[in-house]
BAKEMAR-923752 format. One record per atom (N, C-alpha, C): residue number from 1; atom name; x, y, z. Coordinates in nm, 2 decimals, decimal comma, always signed. Layout:
N
num/atomo/px/py/pz
NUM/CA/X/Y/Z
...
This chain:
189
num/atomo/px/py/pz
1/N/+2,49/+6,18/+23,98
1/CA/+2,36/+6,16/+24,04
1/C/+2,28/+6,29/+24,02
2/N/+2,17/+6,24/+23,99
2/CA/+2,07/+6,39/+23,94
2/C/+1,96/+6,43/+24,09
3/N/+1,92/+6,50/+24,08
3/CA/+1,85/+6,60/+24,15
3/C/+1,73/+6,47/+24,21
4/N/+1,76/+6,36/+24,28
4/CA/+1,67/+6,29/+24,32
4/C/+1,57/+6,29/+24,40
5/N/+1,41/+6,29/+24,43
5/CA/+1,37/+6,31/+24,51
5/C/+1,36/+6,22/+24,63
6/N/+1,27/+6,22/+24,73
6/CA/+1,28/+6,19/+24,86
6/C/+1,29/+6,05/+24,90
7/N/+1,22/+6,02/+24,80
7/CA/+1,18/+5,88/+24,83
7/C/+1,34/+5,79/+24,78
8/N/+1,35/+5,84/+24,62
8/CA/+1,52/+5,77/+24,59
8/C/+1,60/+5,82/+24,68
9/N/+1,62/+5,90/+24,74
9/CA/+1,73/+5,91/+24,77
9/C/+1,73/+5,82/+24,97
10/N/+1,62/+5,84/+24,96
10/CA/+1,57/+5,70/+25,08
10/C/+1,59/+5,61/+25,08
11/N/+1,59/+5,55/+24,92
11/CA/+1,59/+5,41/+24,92
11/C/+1,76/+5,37/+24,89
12/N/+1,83/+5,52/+24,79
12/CA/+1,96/+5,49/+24,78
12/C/+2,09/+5,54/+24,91
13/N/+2,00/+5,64/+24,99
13/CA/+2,11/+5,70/+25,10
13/C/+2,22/+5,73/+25,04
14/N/+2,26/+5,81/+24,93
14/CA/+2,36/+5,86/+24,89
14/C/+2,48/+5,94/+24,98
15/N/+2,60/+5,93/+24,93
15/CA/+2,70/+6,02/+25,01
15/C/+2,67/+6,12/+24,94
16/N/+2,72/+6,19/+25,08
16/CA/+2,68/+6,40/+25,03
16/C/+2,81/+6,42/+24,92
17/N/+2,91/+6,37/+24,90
17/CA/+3,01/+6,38/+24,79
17/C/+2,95/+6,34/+24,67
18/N/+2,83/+6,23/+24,66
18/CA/+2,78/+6,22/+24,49
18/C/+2,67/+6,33/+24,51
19/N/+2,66/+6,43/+24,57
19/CA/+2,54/+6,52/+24,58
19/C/+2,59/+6,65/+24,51
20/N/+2,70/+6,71/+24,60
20/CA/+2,71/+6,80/+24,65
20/C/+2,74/+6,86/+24,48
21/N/+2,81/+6,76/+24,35
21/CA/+2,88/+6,79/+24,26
21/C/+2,74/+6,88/+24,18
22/N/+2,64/+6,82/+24,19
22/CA/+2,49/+6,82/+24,14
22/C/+2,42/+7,05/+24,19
23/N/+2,54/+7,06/+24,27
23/CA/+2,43/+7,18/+24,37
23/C/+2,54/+7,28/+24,42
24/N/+2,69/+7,25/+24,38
24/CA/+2,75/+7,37/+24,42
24/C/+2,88/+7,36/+24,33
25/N/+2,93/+7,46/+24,29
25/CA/+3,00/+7,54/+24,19
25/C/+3,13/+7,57/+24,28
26/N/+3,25/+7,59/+24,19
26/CA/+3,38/+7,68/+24,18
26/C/+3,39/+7,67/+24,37
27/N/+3,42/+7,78/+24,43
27/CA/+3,48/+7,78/+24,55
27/C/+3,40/+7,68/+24,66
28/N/+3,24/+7,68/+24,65
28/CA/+3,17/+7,68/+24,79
28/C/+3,17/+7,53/+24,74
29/N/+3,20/+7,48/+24,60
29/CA/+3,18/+7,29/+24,56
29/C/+3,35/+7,24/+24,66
30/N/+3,45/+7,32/+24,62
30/CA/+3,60/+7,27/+24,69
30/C/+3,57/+7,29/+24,84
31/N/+3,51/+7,41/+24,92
31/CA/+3,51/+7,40/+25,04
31/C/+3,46/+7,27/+25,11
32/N/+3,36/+7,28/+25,06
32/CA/+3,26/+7,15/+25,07
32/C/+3,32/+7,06/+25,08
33/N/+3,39/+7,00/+24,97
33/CA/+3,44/+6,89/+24,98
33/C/+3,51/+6,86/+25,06
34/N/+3,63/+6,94/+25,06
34/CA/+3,73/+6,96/+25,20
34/C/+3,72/+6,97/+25,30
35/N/+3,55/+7,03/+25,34
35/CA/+3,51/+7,02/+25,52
35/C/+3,50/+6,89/+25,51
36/N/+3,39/+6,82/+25,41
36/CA/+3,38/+6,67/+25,43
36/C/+3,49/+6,57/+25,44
37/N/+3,57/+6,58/+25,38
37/CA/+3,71/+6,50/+25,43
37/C/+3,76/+6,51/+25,55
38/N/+3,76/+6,68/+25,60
38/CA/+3,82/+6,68/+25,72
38/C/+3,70/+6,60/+25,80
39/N/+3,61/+6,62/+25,78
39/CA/+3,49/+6,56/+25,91
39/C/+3,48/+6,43/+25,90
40/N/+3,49/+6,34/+25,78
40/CA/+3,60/+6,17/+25,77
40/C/+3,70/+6,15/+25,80
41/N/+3,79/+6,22/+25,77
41/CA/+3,92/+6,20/+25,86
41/C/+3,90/+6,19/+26,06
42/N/+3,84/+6,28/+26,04
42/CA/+3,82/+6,31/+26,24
42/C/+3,68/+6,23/+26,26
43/N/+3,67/+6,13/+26,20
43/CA/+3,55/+6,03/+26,20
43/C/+3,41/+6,09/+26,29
44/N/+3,40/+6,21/+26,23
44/CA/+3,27/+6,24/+26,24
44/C/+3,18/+6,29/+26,09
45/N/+3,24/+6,15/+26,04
45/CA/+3,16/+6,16/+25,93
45/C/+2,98/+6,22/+25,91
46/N/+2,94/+6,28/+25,77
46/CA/+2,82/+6,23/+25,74
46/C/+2,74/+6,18/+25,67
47/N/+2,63/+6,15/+25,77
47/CA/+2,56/+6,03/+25,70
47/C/+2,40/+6,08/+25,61
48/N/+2,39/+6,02/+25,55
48/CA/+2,25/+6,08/+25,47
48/C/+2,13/+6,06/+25,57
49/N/+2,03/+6,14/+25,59
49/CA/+1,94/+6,21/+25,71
49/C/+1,79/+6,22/+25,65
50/N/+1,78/+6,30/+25,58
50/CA/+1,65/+6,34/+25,49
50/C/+1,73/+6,41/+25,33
51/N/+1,61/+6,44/+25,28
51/CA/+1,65/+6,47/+25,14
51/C/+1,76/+6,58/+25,13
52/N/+1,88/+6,55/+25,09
52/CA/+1,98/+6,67/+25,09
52/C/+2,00/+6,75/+25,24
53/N/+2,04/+6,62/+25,33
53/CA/+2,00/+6,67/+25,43
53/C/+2,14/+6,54/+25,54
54/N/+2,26/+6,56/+25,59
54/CA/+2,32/+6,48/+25,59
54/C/+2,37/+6,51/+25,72
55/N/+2,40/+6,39/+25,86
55/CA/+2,45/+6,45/+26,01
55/C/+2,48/+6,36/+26,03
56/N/+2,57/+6,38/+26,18
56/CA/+2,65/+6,31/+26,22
56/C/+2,61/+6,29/+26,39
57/N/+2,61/+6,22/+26,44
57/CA/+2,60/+6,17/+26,57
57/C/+2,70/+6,09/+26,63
58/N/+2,71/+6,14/+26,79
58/CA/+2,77/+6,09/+26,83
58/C/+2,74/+6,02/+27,01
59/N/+2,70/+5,92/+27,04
59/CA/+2,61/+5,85/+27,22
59/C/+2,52/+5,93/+27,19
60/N/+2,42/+5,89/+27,02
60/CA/+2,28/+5,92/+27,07
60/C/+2,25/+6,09/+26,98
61/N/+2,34/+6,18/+26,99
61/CA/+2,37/+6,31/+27,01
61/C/+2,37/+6,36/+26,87
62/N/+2,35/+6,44/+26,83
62/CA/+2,34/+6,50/+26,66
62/C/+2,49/+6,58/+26,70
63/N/+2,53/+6,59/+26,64
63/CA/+2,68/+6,67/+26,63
63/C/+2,66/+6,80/+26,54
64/N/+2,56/+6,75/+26,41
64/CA/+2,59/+6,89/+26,29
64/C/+2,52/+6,84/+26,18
65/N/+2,48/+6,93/+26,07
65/CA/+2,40/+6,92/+25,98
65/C/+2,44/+6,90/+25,89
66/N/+2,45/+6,87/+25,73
66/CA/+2,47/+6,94/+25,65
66/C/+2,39/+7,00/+25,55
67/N/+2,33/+7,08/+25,52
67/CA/+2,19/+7,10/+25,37
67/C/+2,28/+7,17/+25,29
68/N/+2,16/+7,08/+25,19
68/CA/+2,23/+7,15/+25,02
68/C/+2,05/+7,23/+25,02
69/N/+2,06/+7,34/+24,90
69/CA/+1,90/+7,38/+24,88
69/C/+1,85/+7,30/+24,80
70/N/+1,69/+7,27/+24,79
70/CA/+1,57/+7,22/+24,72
70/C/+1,50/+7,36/+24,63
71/N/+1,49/+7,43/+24,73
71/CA/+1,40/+7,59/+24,68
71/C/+1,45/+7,65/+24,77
72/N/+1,37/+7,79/+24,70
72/CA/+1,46/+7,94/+24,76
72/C/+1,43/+7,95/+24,94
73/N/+1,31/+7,89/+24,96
73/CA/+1,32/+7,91/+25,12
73/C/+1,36/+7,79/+25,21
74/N/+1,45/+7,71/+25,17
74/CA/+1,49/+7,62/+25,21
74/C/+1,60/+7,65/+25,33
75/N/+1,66/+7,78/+25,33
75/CA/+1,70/+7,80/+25,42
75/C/+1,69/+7,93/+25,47
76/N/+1,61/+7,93/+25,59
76/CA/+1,52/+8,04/+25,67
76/C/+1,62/+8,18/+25,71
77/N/+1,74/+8,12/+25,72
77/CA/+1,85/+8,24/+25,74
77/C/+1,95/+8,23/+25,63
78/N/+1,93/+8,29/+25,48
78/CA/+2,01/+8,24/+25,38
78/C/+2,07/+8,40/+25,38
79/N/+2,21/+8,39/+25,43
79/CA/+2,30/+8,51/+25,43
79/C/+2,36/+8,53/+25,30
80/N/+2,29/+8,69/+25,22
80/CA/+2,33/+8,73/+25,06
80/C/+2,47/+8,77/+25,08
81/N/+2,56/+8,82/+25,17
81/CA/+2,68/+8,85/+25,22
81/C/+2,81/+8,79/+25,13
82/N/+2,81/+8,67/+25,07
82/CA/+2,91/+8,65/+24,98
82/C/+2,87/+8,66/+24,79
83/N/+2,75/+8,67/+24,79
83/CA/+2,69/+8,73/+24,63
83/C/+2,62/+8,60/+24,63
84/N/+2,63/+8,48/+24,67
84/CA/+2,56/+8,35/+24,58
84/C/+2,47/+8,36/+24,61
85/N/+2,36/+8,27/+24,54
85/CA/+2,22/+8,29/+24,55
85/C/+2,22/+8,13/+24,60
86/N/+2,09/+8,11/+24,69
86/CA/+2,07/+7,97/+24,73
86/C/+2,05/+7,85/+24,67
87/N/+2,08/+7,84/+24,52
87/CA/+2,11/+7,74/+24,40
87/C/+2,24/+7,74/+24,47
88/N/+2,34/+7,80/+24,48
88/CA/+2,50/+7,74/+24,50
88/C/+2,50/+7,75/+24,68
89/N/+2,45/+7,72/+24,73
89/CA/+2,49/+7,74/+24,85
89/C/+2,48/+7,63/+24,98
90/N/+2,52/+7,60/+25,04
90/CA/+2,47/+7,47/+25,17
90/C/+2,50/+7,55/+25,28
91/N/+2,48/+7,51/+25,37
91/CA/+2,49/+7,51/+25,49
91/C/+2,51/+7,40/+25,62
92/N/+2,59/+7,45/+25,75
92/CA/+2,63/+7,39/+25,78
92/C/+2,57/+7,49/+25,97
93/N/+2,56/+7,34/+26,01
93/CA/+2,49/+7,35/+26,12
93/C/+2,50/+7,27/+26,23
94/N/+2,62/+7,32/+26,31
94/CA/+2,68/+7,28/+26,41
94/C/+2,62/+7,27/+26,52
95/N/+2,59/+7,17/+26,63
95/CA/+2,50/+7,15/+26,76
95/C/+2,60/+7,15/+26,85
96/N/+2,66/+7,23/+26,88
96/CA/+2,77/+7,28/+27,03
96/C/+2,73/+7,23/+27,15
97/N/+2,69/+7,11/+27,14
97/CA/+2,63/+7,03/+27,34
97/C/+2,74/+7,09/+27,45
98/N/+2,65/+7,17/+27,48
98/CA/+2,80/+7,22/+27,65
98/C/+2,85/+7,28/+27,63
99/N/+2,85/+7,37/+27,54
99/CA/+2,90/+7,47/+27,51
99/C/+2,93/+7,55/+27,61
100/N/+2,81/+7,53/+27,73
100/CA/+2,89/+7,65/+27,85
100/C/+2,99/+7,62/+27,92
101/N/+3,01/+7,45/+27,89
101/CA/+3,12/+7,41/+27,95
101/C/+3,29/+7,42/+27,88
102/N/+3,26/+7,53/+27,80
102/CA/+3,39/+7,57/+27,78
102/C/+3,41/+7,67/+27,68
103/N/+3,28/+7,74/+27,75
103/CA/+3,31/+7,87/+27,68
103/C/+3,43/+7,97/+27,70
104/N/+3,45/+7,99/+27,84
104/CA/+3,64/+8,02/+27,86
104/C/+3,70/+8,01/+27,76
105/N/+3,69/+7,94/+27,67
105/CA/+3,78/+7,90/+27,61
105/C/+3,81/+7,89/+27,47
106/N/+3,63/+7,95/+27,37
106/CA/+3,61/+8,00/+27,34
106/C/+3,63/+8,14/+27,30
107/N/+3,62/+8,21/+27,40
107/CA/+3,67/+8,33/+27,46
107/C/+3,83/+8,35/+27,42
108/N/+3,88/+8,27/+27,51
108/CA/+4,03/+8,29/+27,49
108/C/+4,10/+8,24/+27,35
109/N/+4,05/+8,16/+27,27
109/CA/+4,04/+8,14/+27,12
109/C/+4,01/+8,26/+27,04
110/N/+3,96/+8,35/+27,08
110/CA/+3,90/+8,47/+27,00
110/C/+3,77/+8,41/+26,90
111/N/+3,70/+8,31/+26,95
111/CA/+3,59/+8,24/+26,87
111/C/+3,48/+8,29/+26,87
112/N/+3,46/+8,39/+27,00
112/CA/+3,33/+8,45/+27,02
112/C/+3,24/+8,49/+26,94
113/N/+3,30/+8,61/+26,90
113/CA/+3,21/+8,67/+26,74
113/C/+3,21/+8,58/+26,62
114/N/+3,27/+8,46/+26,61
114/CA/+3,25/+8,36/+26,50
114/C/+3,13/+8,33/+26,55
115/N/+3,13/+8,27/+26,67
115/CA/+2,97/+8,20/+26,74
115/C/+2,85/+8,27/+26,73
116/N/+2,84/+8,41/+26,78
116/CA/+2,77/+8,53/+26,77
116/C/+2,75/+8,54/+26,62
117/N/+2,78/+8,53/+26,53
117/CA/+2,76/+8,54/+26,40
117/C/+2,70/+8,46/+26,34
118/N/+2,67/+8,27/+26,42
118/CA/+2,61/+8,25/+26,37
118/C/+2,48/+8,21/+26,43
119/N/+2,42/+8,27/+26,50
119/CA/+2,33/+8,26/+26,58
119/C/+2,18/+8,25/+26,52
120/N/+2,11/+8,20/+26,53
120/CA/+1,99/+8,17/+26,40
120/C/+1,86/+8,19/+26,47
121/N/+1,84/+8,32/+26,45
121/CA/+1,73/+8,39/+26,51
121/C/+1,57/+8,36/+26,44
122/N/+1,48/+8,34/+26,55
122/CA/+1,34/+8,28/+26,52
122/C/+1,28/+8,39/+26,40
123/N/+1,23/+8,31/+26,30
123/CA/+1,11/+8,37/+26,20
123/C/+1,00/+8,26/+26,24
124/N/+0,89/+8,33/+26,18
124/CA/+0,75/+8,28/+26,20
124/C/+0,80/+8,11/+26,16
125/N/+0,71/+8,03/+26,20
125/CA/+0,73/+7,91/+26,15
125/C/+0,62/+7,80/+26,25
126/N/+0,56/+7,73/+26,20
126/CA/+0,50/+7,61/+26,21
126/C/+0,51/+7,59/+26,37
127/N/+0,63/+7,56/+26,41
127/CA/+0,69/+7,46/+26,53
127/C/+0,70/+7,59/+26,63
128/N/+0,65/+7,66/+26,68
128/CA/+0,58/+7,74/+26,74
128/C/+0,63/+7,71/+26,91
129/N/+0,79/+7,68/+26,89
129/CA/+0,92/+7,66/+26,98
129/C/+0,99/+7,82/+26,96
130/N/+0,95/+7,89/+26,93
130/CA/+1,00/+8,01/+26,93
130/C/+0,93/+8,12/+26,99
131/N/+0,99/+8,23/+27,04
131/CA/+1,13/+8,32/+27,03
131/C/+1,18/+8,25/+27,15
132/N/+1,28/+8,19/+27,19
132/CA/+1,42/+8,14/+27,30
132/C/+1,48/+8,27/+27,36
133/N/+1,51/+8,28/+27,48
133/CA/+1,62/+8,37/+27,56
133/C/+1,74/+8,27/+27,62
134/N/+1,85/+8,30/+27,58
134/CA/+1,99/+8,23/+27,60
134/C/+2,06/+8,35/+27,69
135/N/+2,15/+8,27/+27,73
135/CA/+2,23/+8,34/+27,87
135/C/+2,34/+8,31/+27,73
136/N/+2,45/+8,37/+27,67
136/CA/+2,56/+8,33/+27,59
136/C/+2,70/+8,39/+27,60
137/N/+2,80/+8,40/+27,66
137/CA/+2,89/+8,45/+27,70
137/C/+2,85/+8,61/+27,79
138/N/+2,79/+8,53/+27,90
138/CA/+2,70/+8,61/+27,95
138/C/+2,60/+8,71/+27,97
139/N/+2,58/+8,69/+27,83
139/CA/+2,48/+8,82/+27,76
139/C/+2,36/+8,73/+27,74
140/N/+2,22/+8,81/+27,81
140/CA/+2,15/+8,74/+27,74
140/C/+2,07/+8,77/+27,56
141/N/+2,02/+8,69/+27,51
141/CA/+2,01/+8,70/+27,39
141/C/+1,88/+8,63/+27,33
142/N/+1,80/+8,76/+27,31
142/CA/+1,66/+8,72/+27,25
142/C/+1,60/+8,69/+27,18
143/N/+1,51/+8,65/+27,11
143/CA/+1,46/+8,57/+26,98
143/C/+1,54/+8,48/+26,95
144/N/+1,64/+8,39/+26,95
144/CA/+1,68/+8,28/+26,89
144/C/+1,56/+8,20/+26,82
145/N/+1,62/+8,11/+26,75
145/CA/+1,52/+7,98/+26,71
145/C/+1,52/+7,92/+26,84
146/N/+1,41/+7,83/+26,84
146/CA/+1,36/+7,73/+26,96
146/C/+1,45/+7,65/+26,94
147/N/+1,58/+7,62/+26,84
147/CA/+1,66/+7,49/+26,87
147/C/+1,72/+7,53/+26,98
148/N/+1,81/+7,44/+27,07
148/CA/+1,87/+7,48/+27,18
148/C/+2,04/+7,50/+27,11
149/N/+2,05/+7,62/+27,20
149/CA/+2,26/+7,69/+27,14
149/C/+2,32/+7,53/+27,19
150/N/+2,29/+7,48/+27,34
150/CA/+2,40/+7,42/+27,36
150/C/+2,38/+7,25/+27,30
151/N/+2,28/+7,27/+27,24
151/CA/+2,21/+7,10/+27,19
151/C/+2,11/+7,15/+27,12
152/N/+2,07/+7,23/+27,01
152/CA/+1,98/+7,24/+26,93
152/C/+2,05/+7,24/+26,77
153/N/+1,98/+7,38/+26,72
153/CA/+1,97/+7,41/+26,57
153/C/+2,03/+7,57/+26,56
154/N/+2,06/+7,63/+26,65
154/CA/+2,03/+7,77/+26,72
154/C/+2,18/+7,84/+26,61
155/N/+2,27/+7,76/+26,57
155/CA/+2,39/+7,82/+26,46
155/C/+2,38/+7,81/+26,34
156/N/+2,40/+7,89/+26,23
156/CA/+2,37/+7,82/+26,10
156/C/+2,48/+7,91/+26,04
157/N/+2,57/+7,78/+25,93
157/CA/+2,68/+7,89/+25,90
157/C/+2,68/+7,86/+25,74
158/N/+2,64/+7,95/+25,68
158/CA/+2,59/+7,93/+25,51
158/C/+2,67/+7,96/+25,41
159/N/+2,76/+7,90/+25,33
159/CA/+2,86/+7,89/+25,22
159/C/+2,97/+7,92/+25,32
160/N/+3,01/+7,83/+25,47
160/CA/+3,13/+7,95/+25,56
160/C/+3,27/+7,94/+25,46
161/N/+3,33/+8,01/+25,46
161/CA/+3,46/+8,04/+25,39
161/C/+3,58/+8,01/+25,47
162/N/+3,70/+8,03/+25,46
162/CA/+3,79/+7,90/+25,50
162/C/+3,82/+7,96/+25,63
163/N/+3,78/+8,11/+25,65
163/CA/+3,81/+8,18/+25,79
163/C/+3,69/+8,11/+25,90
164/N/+3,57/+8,11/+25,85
164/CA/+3,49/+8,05/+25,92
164/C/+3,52/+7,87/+25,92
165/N/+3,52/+7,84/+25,78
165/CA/+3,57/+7,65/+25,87
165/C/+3,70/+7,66/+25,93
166/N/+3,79/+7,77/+25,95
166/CA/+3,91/+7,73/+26,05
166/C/+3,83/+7,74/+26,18
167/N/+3,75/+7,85/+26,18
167/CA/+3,68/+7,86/+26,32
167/C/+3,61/+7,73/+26,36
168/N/+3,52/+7,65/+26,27
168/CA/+3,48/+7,58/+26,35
168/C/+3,49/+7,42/+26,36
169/N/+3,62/+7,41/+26,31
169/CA/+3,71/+7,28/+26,37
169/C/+3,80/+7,34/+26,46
170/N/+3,78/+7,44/+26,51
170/CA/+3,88/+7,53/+26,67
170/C/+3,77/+7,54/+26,76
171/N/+3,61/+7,47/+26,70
171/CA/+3,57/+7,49/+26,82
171/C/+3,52/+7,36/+26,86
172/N/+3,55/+7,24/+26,71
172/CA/+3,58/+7,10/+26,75
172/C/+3,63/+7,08/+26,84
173/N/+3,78/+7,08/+26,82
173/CA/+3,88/+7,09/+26,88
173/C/+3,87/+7,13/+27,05
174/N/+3,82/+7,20/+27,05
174/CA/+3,79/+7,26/+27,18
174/C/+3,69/+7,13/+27,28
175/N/+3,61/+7,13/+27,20
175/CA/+3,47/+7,05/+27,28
175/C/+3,55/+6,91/+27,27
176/N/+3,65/+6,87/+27,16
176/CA/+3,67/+6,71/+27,21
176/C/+3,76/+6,77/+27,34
177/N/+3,87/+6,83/+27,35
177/CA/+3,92/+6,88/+27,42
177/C/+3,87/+6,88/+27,58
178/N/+3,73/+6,92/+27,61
178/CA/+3,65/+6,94/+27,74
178/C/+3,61/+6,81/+27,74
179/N/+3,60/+6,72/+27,64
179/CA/+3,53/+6,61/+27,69
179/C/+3,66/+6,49/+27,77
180/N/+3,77/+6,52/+27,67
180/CA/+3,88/+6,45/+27,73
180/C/+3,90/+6,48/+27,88
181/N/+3,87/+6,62/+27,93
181/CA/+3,90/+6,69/+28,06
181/C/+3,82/+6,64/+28,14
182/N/+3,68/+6,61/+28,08
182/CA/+3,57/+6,57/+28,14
182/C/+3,57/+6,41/+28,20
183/N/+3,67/+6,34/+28,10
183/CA/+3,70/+6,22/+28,13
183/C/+3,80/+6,17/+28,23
184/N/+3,88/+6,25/+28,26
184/CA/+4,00/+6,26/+28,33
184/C/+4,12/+6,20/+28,21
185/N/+4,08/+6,20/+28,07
185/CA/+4,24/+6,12/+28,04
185/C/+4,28/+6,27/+28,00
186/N/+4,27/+6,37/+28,02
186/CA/+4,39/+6,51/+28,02
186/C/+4,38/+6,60/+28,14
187/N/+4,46/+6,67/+28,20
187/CA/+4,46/+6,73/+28,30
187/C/+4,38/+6,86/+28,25
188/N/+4,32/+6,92/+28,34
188/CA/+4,27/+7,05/+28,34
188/C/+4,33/+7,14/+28,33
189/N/+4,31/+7,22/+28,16
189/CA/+4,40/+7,32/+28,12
189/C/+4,38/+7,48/+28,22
């Protein structure tokens, strides 16, 4: 599949797997692929969204993002940190609902500074929902984007490498975890 625009890919809704082959190379094309399996396997698949632009929901709820780039400012916090330039790069953009409800635990995971790392601080922009102050493992923390940490846009994790996707299927893992708690079908760890 070639570099389609908005409209075909509207009318075709492609999987991000006939995309992704089109927009990412050598290591960050295998990660890719492999988060997306894992995220079908744990049936939080995703689904095509907008153009190069693919999420998952769950009662309603966005769970996560996925973007491949169109152009160089396609993504507002594009971290140069592993050498690629934003031709090979996606991003992934995890919506942590409730997060305060089990951040303990977070904590005790040693996930903190994973989270803290990806925190996606306000630039100028249109939607004029910005600069946010968050309370976040009790620190507060200024300028964020206007998405919300515990239900927004507020994380952005760009080409993450296998230390970062271990971190954030542990912080999957965690939140189905609170919700099970939350349900009563597991006792309170």
């Amino acid at each position: 599949m070639t570099n389609y625009d908005m409209v075909t890919q509207n009318k075709l809704r492609p999987k991000i797997e006939e995309i992704i082959p089109e927009y990412l190379t050598c290591d960050n094309r295998k990660r890719a692929l492999e988060f997306i399996a894992f995220l079908r396997e744990n049936k939080i698949k995703p689904t095509w969204a907008i153009q190069n632009g693919w999420k998952a929901t769950y009662k309603g709820k966005v769970l996560y993002y996925i973007r491949l780039p169109r152009y160089a400012s396609h993504f507002r916090n594009l971290k140069q940190s592993d050498g690629t330039s934003w031709e090979n790069s996606w991003v992934f953009t995890p919506y942590l609902h409730n997060m305060s409800n089990y951040e303990d635990s977070v904590i005790n995971e040693n996930l903190r500074e994973f989270v803290l790392s990806g925190l996606h601080y306000c630039v100028p922009c249109p939607h004029r929902l910005c600069p946010k102050e968050k309370t976040i493992f009790g620190n507060k923390i200024q300028n964020l984007c206007g998405g919300d940490l515990y239900g927004g846009m507020a994380l952005w994790y760009v080409n993450p490498n296998e230390t970062e996707i271990g971190a954030i299927k542990s912080c999957w893992n965690l939140r189905k975890k609170r919700e099970r708690v939350n349900k009563g079908t597991i006792a309170q760890p």
